[in-house]
Structure formats: structure tokens, C-alpha cells
C-alpha positions in Angstrom: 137.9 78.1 40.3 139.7 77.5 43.5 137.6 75.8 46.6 139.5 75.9 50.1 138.1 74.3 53.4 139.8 74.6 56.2 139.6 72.6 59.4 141.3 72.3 62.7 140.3 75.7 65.1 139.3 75.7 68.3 139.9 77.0 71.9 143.7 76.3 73.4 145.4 77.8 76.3 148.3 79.8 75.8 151.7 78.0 75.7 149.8 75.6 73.5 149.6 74.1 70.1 147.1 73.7 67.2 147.3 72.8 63.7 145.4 74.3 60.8 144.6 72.6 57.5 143.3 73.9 54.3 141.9 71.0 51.7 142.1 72.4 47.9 140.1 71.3 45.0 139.2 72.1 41.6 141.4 73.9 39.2 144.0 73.0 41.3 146.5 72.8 38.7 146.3 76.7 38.5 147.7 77.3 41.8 151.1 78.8 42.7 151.2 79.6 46.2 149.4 78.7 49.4 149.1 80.4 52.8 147.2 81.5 56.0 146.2 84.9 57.0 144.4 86.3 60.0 141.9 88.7 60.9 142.2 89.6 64.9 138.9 91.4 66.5 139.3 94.9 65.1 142.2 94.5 63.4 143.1 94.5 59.3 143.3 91.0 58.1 147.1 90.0 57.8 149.8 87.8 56.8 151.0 84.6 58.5 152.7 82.5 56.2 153.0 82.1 52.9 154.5 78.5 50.8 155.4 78.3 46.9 154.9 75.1 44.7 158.7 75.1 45.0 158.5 75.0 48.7 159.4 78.6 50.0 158.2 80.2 52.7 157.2 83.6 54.1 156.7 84.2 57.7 155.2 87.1 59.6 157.7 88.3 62.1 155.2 88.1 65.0 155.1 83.9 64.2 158.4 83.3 63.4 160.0 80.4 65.4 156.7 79.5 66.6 154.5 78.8 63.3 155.6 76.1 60.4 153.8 76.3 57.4 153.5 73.0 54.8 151.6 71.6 52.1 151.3 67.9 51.0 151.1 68.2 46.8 149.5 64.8 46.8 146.8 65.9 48.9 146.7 69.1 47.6 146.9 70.0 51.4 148.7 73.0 52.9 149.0 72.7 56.7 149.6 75.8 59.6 151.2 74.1 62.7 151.1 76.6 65.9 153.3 76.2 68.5 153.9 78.5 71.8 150.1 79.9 71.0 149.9 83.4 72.6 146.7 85.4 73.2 147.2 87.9 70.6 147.2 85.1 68.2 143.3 85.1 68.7 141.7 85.5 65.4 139.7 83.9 62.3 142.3 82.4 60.2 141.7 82.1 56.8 143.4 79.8 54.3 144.2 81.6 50.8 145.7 80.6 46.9 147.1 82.8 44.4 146.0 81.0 41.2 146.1 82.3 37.7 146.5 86.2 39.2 143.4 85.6 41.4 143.2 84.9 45.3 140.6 82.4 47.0 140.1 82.4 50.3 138.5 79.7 52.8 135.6 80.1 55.1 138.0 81.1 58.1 138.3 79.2 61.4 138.0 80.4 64.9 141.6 80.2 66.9 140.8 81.4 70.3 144.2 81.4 72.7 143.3 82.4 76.8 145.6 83.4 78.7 
């Protein structure tokens, strides 16, 4: 078992900047990849970014130049730093891990963007 808490939402105008970060515990060992999705209000939940033990990455187009996903092993730590926040990034984000074939996901936090 995989726990993820996330930390670092809130309200930001647009133009602005926020970073997310996911704390992981537990059978950490087990994991392979980290990453954030997104759920926007009436939308499917999606991909944002994506970052293997090895250190590559995966980036919705839509964030591209504008989000930079990270992870600090030692902390066991994977980061989501948003830049050039636009209002149609409004959404729950949700941290997740791929470990041994299953995915665990975070509680979500609120990222509200006004324009």
C-alpha cells in the first residue's frame, strides 16, 4: 500500500504560479512512476505530467512550457511547479503512483485560477 498527501492549492490569478506537492509513504519501494492529473468541473479526469524513477517525463500538451514536474527520491517527494497559470487550469488535482501494477491516488487539491 501506497499513501499520497498532497499539499500546496489554492486560489491564484491568472499569469501566476503555484507549486503542488505529493508526500509518499509506505511500500514505497514498490513504486515506478509518479504524476499529477486533473479533474476540471465537468470534465474527465486527465493527464498532466507524468516522472519515472529514472527521471522521464510526460507532459500534457496543454501544460507544456508552462508546468515542470519533479520528485526528490530522498523525500520520496514528487513536486508539480505551475507557471503562466491560466483559467482553464481550474481543477482538483490529484497526485497518483503506479506501484506493483496498481495506481493510488491522493485526496486531490483545489487549484482555482481567475481570470
Amino acid at each position: 500500500q501506497v499513501k499520497l498527501v498532497e499539499s500546496g492549492g489554492g486560489l491564484v490569478q491568472a499569469g501566476g504560479s503555484l507549486r503542488l506537492s505529493c508526500a509518499a509513504s509506505g511500500s514505497i519501494f514498490t513504486i515506478n512512476a509518479m504524476g499529477w492529473y486533473r479533474r476540471a468541473p465537468g470534465k474527465q479526469r486527465e493527464l498532466v505530467a507524468i516522472i519515472t524513477n529514472g527521471g522521464r517525463t510526460n507532459y500534457a500538451d496543454s501544460v507544456k512550457g508552462r508546468f515542470t514536474v519533479s520528485r526528490d527520491n530522498a523525500k520520496y517527494t514528487v513536486y508539480l511547479q505551475m507557471n503562466s497559470l491560466k483559467p482553464e487550469d481550474t481543477a482538483v488535482y490529484y497526485c497518483n503512483a503506479e506501484a506493483d501494477l496498481h495506481d493510488y491516488w491522493g485526496q486531490g487539491t483545489q487549484v482555482t485560477v481567475s481570470s
